[in-house]
N, C-alpha and C positions, 0 to 999 in steps of 0.2 A: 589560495583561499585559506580565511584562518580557521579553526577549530573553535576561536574565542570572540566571532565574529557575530555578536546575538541580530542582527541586522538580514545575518543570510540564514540563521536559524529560523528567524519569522518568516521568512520569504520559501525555506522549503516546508517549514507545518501546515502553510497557509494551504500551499499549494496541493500537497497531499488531502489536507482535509477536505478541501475543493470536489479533489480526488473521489473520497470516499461519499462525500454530498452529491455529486453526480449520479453516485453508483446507489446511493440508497434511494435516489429521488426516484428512478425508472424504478427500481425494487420493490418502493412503497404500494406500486398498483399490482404488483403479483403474489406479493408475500401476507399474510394475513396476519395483521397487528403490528406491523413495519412500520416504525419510525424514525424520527431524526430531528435533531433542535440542534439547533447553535448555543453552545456555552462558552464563556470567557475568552474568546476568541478564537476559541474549535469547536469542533462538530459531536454527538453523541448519534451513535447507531443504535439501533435498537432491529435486529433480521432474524428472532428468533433465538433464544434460550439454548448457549452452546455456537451459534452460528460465527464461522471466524471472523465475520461481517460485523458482529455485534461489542463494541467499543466507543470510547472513547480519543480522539485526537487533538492535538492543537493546542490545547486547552494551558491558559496562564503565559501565550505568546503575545500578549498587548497592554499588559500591564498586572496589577495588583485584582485578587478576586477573593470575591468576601465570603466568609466563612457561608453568609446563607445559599451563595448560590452554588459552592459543592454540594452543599446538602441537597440543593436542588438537582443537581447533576447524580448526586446515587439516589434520590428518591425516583429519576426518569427510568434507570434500570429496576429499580427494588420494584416498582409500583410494573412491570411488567413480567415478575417473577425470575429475572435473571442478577447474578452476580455483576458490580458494579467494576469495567474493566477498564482502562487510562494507558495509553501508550502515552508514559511521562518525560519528554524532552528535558533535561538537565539546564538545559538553561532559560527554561519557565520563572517564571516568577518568583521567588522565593514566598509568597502566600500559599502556592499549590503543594510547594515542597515542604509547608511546616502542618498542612491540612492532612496531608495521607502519612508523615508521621505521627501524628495524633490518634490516629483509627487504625483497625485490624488488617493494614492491607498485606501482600505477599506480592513476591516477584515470581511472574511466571516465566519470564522471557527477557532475553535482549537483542536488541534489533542493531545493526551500525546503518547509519547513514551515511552515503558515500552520494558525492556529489562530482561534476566535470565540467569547466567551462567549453563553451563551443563557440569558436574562433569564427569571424564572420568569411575568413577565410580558406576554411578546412575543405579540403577535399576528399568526400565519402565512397572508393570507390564500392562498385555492385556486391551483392551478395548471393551469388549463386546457392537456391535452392531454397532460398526465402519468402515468401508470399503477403503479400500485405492482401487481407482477406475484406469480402464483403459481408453487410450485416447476414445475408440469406447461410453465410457460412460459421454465424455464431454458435449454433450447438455443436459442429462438429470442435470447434474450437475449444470448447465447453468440455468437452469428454476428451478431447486429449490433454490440456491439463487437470484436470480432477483428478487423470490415471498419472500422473504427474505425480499429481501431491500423495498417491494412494497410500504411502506408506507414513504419512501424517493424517492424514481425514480420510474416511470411507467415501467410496463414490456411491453415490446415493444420487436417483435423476433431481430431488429438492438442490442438493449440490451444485449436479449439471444446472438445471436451471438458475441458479443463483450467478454461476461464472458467465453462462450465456449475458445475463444482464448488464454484470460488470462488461462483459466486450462491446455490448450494444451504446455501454456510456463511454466508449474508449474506443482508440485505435489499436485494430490486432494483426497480429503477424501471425505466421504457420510453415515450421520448417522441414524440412525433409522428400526426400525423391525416392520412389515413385509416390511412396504414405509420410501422412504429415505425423511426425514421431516427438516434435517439441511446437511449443509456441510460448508469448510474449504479448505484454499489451502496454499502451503507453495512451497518457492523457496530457494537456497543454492546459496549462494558467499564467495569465501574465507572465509568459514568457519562458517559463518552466515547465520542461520536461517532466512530469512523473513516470517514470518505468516501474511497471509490474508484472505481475502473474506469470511472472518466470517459469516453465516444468519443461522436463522432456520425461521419455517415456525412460524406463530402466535399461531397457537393451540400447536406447540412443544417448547414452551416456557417455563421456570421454571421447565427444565426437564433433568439439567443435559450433554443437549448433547454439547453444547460447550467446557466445561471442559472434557467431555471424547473426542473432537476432539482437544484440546488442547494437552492433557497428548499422543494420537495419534503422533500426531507431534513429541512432545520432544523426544517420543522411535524412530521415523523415524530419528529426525535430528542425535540424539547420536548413531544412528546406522551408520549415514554416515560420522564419524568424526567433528560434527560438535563443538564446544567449546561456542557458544553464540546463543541466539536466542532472534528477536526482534517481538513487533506488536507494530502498531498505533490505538489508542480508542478513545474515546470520553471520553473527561472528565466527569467523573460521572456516566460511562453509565454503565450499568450489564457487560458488556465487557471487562469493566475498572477492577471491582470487580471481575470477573472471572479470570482473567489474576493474578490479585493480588493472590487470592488464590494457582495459581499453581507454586508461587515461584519469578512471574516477577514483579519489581520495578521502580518505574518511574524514569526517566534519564533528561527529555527535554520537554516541550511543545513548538509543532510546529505551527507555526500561518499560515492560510492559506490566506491571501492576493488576490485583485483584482484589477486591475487598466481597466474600460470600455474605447474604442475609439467609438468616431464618425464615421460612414460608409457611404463613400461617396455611 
């Protein structure tokens, strides 16, 4: 796969945004003031002021987009009293990328996207000690990654309930024996794998279970026809390295972007 392949770039923002559209549409009837529109060919979140939910994706993956309808895309956050946030793919459109140099924005973050073709011929063996979970098991799912990410976001049960949701839009996993100590989720669009919600717990660290809810997944997605699978890491992180190890290569690094308003 190429890095310079803008083809397989639309085809993973799509898929993600897809993603996040799933997960905000169940959210919309739990969360109060929960929204979501489609812009320029991605999705805008809106879960809540702060919420890691609350972004922008996709956006400027189908062609040129005109100055009014950015302004419309930071009026849908401003007008709900959150800062206007854009996970910006580099190979957007060059309109998107001369619009947020114009304005106040900042880089908060960088995301790599790593992607892995899946062979129609691979063979996935089992995963001891991995559990592909039912919805009645989304809260517990819910609280073992939120204690996951603890040391980035407070676990808070708004929290738990918000990741319960994302599982209920997704397919989840839960690893560990006798107690589930890590878990994983994955979602299907035209054909593409989205892997997310990576955590494990601190003490189940360096132990193996992300890679076997990795290699989980790949046998789930090639079991469903699926032909590509993608995740987003953190540069540099074990994440990064585990993902590498199971075959997936980097394609894109995605800049996460901010532009604050003043509230009257």
């Amino acid at each position: 796969m190429s890095s310079a392949d803008r083809v397989l770039a639309a085809r993973l923002e799509a898929a993600e945004s897809a993603n996040v559209a799933a997960i905000a549409r169940l959210a919309a009837a739990s969360i109060a003031d929960a929204a979501f529109e489609d812009f320029g060919g991605g999705v805008a979140v809106f879960a809540g002021a702060g919420s890691p939910m609350t972004h922008a994706l996709g956006i400027g993956m189908r062609g040129p987009i005109q100055q009014r309808d950015m302004e419309r895309l930071e009026a849908f956050f401003r007008d709900r009293g959150s800062a206007c946030l854009i996970d910006l793919c580099p190979l957007a459109d060059p309109s998107v990328i001369a619009f947020v140099q114009s304005r106040p924005y900042r880089i908060l973050e960088f995301n790599n996207v790593l992607a892995r073709p899946i062979q129609p011929d691979e063979d996935f063996a089992p995963t001891p000690g991995v559990t592909r979970i039912a919805e009645p098991d989304a809260p517990l799912w819910a609280r073992v990654i939120s204690q996951g990410f603890a040391e980035h976001m407070p676990v808070t049960e708004e929290t738990i309930s918000l990741m319960a949701t994302a599982c209920r839009a997704s397919q989840c996993w839960l690893a560990g024996e006798p107690h589930s100590v890590a878990g994983a989720a994955m979602s299907v669009h035209d054909n593409t794998a989205v892997f997310s919600g990576d955590a494990s717990l601190l003490e189940a660290r360096a132990k193996g279970w992300q890679t076997a809810l990795i290699r989980a997944r790949l046998a789930a997605a090639h079991a469903q026809g699926c032909d590509l699978a993608m995740a987003s890491v953190l540069p540099g992180s074990t994440s990064h390295r585990n993902y590498e190890r199971a075959g997936f290569q980097f394609i894109y690094m995605r800049v996460n972007l901010v532009r604050e308003f003043e509230q009257n």
